[in-house]
C-alpha positions as CSV (number, residue, x, y, z in Angstrom):
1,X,2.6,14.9,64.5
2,X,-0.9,13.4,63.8
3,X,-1.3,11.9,60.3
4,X,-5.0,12.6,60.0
5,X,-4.7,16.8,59.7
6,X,-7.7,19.0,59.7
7,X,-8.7,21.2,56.6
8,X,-6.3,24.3,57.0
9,X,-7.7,27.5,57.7
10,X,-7.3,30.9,55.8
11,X,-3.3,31.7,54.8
12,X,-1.5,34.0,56.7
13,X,-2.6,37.9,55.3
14,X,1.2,38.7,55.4
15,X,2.5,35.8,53.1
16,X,0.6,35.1,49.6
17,X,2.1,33.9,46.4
18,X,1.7,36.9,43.9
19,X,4.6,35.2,41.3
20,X,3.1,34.7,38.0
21,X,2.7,30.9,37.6
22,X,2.0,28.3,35.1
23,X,-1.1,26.9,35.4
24,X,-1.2,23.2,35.1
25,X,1.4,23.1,38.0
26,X,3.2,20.3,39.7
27,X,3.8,20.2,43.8
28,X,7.1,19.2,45.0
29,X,5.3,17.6,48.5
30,X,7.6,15.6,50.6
31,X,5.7,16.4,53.6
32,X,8.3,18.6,55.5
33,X,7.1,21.8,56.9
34,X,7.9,23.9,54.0
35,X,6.7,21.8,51.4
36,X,3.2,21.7,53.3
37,X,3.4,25.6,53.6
38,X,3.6,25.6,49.8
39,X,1.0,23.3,49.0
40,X,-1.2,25.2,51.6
41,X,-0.6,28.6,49.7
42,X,-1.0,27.8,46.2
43,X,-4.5,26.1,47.4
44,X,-5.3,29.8,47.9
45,X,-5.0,30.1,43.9
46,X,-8.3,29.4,42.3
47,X,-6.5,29.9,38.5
48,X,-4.0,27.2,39.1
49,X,-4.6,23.1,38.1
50,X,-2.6,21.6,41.0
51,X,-1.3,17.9,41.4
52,X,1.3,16.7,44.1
53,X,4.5,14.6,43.7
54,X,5.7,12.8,46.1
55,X,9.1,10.9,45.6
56,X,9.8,8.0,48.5
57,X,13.7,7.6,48.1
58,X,13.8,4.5,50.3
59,X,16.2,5.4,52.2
60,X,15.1,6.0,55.6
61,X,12.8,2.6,56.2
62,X,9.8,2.9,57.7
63,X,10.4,6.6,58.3
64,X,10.3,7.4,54.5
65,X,7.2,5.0,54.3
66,X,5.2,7.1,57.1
67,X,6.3,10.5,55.2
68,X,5.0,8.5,51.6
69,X,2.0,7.9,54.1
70,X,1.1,11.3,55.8
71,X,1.2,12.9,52.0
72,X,-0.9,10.4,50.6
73,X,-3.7,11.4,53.9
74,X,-3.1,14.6,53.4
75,X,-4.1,15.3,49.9
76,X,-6.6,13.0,50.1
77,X,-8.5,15.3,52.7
78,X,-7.2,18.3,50.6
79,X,-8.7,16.3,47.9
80,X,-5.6,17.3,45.6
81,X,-4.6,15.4,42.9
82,X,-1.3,12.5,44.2
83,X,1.8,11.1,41.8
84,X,3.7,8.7,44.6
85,X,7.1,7.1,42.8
86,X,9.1,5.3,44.6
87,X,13.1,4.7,43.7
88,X,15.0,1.9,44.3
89,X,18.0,2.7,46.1
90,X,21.3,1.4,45.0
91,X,24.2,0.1,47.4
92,X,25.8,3.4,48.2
93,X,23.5,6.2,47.5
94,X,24.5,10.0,47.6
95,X,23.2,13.1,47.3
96,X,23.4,13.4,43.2
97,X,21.7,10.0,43.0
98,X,18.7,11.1,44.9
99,X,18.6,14.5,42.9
100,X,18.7,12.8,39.6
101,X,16.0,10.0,40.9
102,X,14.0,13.0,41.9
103,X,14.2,15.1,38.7
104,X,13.8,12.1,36.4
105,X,10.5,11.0,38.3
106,X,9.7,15.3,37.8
107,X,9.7,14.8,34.4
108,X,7.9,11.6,34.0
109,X,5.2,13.4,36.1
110,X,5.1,16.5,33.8
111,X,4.8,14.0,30.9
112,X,1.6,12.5,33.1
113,X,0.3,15.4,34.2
114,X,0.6,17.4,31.1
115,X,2.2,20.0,33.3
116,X,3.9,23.3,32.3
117,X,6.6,23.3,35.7
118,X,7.2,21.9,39.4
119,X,6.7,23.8,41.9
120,X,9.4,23.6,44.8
121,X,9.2,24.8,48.2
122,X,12.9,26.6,48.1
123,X,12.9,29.6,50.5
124,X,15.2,32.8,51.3
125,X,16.9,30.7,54.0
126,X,18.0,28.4,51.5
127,X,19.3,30.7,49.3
128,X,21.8,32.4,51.7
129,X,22.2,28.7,52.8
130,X,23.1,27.6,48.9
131,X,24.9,30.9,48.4
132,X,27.6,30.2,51.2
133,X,27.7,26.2,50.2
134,X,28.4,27.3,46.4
135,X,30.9,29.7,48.3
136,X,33.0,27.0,50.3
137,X,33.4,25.2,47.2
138,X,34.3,28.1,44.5
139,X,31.9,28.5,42.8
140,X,32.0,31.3,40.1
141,X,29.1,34.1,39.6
142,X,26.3,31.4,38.5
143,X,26.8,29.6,41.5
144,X,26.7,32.5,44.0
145,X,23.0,33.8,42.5
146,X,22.3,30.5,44.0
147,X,18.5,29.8,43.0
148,X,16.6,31.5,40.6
149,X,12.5,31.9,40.7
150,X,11.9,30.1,37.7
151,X,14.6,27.7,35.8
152,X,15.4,25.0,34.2
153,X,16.6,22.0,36.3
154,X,17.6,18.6,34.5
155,X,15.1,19.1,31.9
156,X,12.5,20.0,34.4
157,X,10.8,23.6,34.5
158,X,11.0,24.8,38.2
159,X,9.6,27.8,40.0
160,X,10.3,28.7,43.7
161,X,7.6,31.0,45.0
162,X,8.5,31.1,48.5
163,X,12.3,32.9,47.6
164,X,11.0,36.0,49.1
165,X,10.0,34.8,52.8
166,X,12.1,32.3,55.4
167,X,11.8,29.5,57.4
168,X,10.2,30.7,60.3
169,X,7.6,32.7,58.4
170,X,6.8,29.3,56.5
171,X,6.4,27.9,60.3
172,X,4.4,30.3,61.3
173,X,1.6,30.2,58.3
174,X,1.6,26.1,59.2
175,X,1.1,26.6,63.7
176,X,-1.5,29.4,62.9
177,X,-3.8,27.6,60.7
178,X,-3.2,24.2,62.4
179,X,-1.3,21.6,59.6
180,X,1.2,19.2,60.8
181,X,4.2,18.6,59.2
182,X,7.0,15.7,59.2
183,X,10.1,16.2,60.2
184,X,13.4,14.8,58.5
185,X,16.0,13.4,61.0
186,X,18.5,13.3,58.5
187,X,18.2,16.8,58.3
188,X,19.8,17.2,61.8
189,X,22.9,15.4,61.0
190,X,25.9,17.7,60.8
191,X,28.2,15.8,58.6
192,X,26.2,17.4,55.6
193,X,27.6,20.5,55.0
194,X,24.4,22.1,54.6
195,X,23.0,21.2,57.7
196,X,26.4,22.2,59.1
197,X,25.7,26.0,57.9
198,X,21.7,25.8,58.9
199,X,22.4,24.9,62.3
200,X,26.0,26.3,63.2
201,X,27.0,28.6,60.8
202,X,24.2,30.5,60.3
203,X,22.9,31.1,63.7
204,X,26.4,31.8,64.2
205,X,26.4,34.6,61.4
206,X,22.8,36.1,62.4
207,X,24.3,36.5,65.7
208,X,27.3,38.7,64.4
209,X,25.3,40.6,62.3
210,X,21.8,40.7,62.4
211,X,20.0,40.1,59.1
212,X,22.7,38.7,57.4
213,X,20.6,35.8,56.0
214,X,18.3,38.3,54.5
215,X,20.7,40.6,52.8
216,X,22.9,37.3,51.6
217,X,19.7,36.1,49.9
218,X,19.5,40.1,48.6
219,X,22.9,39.5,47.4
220,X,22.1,36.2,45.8
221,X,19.6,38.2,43.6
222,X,21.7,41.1,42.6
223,X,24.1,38.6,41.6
224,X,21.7,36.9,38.8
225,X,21.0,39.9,37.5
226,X,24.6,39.9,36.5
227,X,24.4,36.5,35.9
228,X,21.7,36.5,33.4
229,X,23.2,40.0,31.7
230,X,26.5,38.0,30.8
231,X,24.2,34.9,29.8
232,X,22.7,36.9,27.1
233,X,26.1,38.1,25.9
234,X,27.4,34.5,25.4
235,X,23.7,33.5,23.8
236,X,24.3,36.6,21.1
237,X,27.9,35.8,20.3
238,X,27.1,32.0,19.9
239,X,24.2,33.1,18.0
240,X,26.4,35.2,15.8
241,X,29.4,33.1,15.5
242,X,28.2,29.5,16.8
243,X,28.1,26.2,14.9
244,X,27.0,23.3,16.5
245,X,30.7,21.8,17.3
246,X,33.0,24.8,16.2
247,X,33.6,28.6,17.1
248,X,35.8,30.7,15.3
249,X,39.3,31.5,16.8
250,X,39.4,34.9,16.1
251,X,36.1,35.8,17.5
252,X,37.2,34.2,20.8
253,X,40.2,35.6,21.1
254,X,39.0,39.1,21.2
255,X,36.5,38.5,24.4
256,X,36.9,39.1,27.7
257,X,38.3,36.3,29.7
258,X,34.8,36.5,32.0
259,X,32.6,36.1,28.5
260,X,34.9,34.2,27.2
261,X,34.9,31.1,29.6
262,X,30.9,32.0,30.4
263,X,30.8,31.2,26.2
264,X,32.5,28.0,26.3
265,X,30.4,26.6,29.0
266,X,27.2,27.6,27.6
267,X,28.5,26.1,24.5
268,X,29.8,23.1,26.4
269,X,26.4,22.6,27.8
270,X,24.4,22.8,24.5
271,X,26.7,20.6,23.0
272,X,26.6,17.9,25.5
273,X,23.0,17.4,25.7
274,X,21.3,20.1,28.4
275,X,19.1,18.2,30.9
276,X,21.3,15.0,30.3
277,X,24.3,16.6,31.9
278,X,23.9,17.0,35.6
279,X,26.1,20.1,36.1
280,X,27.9,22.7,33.9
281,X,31.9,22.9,33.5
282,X,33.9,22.8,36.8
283,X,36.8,25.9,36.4
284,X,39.6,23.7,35.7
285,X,37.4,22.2,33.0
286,X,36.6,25.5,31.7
287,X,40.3,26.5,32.2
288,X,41.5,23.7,29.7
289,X,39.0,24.3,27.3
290,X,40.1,28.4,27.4
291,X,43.6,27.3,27.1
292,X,42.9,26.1,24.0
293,X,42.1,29.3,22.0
294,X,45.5,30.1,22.5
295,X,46.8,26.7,22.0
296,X,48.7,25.3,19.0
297,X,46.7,23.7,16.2
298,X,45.9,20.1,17.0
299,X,46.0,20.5,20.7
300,X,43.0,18.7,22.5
301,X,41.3,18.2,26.1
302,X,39.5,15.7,27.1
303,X,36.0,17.0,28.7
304,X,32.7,15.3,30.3
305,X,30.0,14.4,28.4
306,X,32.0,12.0,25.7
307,X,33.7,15.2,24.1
308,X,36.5,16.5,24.1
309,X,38.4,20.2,22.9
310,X,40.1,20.5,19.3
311,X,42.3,23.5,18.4
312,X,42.4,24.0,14.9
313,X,43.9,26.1,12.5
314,X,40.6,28.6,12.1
315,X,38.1,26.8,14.8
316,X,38.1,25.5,18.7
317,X,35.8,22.2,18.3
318,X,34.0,19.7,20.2
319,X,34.8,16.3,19.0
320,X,32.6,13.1,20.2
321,X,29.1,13.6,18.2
322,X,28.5,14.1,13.8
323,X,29.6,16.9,12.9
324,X,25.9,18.9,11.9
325,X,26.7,21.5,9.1
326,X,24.4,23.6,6.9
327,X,24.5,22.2,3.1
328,X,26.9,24.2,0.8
329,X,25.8,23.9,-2.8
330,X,27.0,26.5,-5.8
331,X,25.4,28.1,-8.8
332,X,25.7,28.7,-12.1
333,X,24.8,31.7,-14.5
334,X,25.9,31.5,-18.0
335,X,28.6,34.4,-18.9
336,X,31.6,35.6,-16.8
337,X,33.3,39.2,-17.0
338,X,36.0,37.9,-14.4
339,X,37.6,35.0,-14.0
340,X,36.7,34.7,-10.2
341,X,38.8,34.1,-7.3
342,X,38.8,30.7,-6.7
343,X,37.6,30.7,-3.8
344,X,33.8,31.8,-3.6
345,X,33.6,32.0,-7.6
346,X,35.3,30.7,-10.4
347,X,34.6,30.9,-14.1
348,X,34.7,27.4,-16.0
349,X,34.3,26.5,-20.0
350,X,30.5,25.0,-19.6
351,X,31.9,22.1,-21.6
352,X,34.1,21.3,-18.7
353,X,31.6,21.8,-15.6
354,X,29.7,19.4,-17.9
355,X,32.1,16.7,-16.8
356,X,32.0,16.9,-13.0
357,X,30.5,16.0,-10.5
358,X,30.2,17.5,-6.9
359,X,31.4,15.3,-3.8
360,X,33.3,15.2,-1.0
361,X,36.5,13.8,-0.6
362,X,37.5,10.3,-1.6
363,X,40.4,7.8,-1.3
364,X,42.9,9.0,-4.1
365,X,41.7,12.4,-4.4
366,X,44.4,14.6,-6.3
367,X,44.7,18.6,-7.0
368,X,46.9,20.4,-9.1
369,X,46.6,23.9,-7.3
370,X,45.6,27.4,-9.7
371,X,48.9,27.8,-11.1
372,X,51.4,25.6,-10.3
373,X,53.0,22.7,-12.1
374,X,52.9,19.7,-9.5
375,X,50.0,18.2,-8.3
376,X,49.3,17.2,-4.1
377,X,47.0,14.7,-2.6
378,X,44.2,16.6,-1.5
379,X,45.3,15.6,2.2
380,X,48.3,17.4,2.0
381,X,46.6,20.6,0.0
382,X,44.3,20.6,3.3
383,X,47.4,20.9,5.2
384,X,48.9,23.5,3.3
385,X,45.7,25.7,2.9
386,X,45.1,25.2,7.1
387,X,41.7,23.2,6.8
388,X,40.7,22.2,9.9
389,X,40.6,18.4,10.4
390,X,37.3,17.9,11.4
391,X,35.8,19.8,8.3
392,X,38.1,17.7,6.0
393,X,35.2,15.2,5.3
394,X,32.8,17.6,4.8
395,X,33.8,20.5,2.0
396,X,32.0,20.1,-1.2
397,X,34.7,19.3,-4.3
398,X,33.9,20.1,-7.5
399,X,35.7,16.6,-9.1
400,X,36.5,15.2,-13.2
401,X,37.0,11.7,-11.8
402,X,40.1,11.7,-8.9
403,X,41.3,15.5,-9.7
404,X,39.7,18.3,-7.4
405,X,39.0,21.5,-10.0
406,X,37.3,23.4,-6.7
407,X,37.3,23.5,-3.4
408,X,34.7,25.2,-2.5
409,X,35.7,28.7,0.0
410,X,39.2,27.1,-0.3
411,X,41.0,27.2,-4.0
412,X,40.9,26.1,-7.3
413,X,42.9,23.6,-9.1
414,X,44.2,22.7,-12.8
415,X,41.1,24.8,-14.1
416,X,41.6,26.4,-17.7
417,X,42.8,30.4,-18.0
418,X,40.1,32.4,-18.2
419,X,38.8,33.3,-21.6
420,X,36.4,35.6,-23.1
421,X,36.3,33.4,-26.5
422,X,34.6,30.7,-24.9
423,X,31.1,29.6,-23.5
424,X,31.9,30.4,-19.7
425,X,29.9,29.7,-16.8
426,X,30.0,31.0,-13.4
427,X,30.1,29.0,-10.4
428,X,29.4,30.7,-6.9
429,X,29.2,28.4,-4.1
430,X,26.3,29.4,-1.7
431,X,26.2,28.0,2.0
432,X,28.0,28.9,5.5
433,X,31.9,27.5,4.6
434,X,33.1,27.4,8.2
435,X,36.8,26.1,7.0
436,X,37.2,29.3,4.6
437,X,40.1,31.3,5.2
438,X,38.8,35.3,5.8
């Protein structure tokens, strides 16, 4: 193919990009055919503020040099706006290292560019393509919508306007209006399993049943739909019930295994950092994090992304970051009809709140609990009253030197009967207590 093209004619009447789009918008240009087709179409779009990216992995030699090349010609005849990065390989490259070389160069070009997303040249073929490959390797509903028209990728915003129309179509729009295109060797080779299903299985398929690329794409779609329902299930109930680290056992408990697991992933993910984590849960990951609702308390799983599952008494926790909870402070109004319940409110002599301070725990920390004669470290009372560990360092104390009078959402200790005779106080502690017993 020559590397000096001609300005491209008119697009195709039959294929046009009508998707809603961003419109400071990256190209994903690598110079194969259906990249080019992309960049050709959106060059239609007089509302958009285009710039290419090209990313030269290295590691095809001279051949990825001549692709880095013909892009470079190209948009400067096209007079389109060029980002070239170029990775440096390491001794044994993959697949996942050239994805995540790719995306992070994505987002240092949106950070360049000012850009709202990246534009990639994904088409229906490659969804029925992606839909079988998730398939062969068991992938769960999210995996078998395969690719979605506009999502979030590593951190990187990415729409794929050219979902609705295939390969050949793409071809087509590129012979009629006379623009080359380069041609990847590697994507011949059949020891990649995608290539396997381009060039043998799918052929193959289309020849058993006609169409069956188009209606597995069609499938694909009616699949997200699905997908993204059940998404907004697990957002509400971790809206709902969520911390940060913790969800409640008893909420869990009471979902469907389907939300359930689809809950603890999403949570996973938040947790773990998002665009930092390259892919989601795999299902025996998900499984041992689910086996822990059920699990007895202190039972753990180790999980990527430098966490790992705790059961506790009340809570199922990720463990591996600071514990982030919202401040719990308390109240007071002068007078008290009741004495309280210890747990939410209590009633003290104002005298004796004047001598306390509020804190959390400390070395040698002592209660006497509401109505009995010993007194227990406060280690042990967090035992007995099924505190979960991880919340241990973090529940205010209402303290007179080492002895714990109140813990707040949990119990009083060694406070004085209630009595009308006195100047009371009420104390109300205000704040989400994740550790209180319901």
């Amino acid at each position: 193919m020559p590397s000096s093209p001609p300005v491209p004619s008119a697009a195709l009447p039959s294929v046009s990009i009508k998707m809603k789009l961003p419109r400071r918008l990256l190209i994903g240009l690598s110079g194969g055919a259906d990249s080019m087709a992309l960049c050709h179409l959106l060059r239609q779009r007089e509302d958009l503020d285009l710039c290419a990216v090209h990313v030269n992995h290295g590691l095809r030699g001279e051949a990825s040099d001549a692709d880095e090349a013909f892009v470079r010609d190209i948009c400067q005849r096209w007079q389109l706006p060029l980002l070239v990065y170029r990775a440096q390989p390491p001794e044994h490259p993959g697949e996942d290292w050239a994805r995540q070389a790719r995306y992070g160069f994505y987002r240092q070009a949106m950070e360049e560019r000012q850009a709202e997303a990246i534009a990639l040249a994904h088409h229906r073929d490659d969804q029925a393509e992606t839909l079988l490959l998730h398939l062969l390797r068991g992938a769960g509903l999210t995996g078998l919508s395969a690719m979605a028209a506009d999502s979030e990728v590593l951190g990187v915003r990415v729409v794929r306007p050219l979902l609705d129309y295939s390969r050949q179509e793409l071809r087509d729009i590129l012979t009629q209006a006379n623009i080359p295109w380069r041609e990847d060797a590697s994507n011949q080779d059949p020891r990649y399993l995608r290539n396997a299903l381009r060039h043998q299985l799918l052929p193959l398929m289309e020849q058993l049943a006609p169409g069956a690329t188009q209606r597995m794409a069609t499938t694909a779609s009616l699949l997200r739909e699905d997908d993204a329902a059940l998404t907004l299930s697990a957002q509400a109930f971790l809206q709902q019930h969520g911390g940060n680290s913790f969800l409640p056992l008893n909420a869990l408990r009471q979902l469907p295994a389907g939300l359930a697991n689809r809950v603890l992933r999403l949570w996973w993910l938040q947790y773990a950092g998002g665009a930092s984590v390259q892919r989601g849960l795999t299902h025996q990951q998900t499984a041992a994090l689910s086996a822990l609702v059920n699990a007895p308390a202190g039972s753990q799983c180790n999980l990527p992304g430098d966490c790992h599952g705790y059961c506790g008494w009340t809570h199922l926790h990720l463990l591996g970051k600071p514990l982030c909870l919202s401040p719990v402070t308390y109240q007071v109004t002068d007078g008290a009809a009741t004495p309280g319940d210890g747990r939410h409110q209590q009633a003290l002599p104002k005298a004796l709140l004047e001598e306390c301070t509020l804190r959390t725990r400390e070395p040698g920390d002592w209660i006497r609990p509401f109505g009995q004669r010993g007194r227990q470290s406060l280690q042990d009372y967090f035992v007995n009253k099924r505190v979960d560990a991880p919340f241990r360092d973090h529940v205010p104390l209402l303290c007179r030197g080492s002895e714990v009078l109140l813990v707040s959402g949990v119990g009083a200790g060694d406070v004085p009967p209630f009595n009308t005779t006195t100047d009371q106080v009420m104390l109300r502690w205000l704040g989400e207590m994740p550790w209180a017993q319901e």
